[in-house]
N, C-alpha and C positions, 0 to 999 in steps of 0.2 A: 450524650450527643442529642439536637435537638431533631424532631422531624423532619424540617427545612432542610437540616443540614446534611439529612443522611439520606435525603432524596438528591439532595444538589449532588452529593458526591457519587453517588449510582449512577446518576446520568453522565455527570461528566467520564463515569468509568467506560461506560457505553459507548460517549462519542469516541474516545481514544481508541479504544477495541475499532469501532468503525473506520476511523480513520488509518489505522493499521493495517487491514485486511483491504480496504483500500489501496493504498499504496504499494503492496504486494502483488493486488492483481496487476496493476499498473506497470508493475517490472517484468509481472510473466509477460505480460502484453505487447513488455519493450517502447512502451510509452515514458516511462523514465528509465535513468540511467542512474543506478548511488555511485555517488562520490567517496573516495575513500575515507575515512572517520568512525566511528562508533561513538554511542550515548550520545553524548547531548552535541556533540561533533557531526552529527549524522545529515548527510547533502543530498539531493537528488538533483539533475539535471532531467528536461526536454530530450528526449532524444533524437538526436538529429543528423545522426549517422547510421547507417545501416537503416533495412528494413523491419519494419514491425509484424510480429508473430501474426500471422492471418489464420483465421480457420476456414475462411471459403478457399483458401488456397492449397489446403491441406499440407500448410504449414502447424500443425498438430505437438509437433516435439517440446517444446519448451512449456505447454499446457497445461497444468494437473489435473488430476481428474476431478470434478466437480462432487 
């Protein structure tokens, strides 16, 4: 494999990893909502129901610890 190549794919490993752990906090946060599906089926929605996890509100519970 050439050096291009195995730099291109490290990073693209990176952004995926980013964008995953992204997304995650987005759902503790109650910013989005998954849709039912798994792999490559996999949805999120806006959430536009209910309220979103606050912490100046000492809405704390759905949170992990950092």
């Amino acid at each position: 494999m050439t050096d291009w190549l195995r730099c291109f794919l490290d990073n693209l490993q990176r952004a995926v990893d980013t964008a995953l752990r992204d997304i995650n906090e987005l759902l503790v946060w109650r910013v989005l909502r998954k849709i039912p599906g798994d792999g490559r089926s996999t949805a999120y929605r806006l959430n536009t129901r209910g309220r979103l996890a606050d912490h100046r509100e000492g809405d704390s519970s759905s949170l992990t610890s950092q």
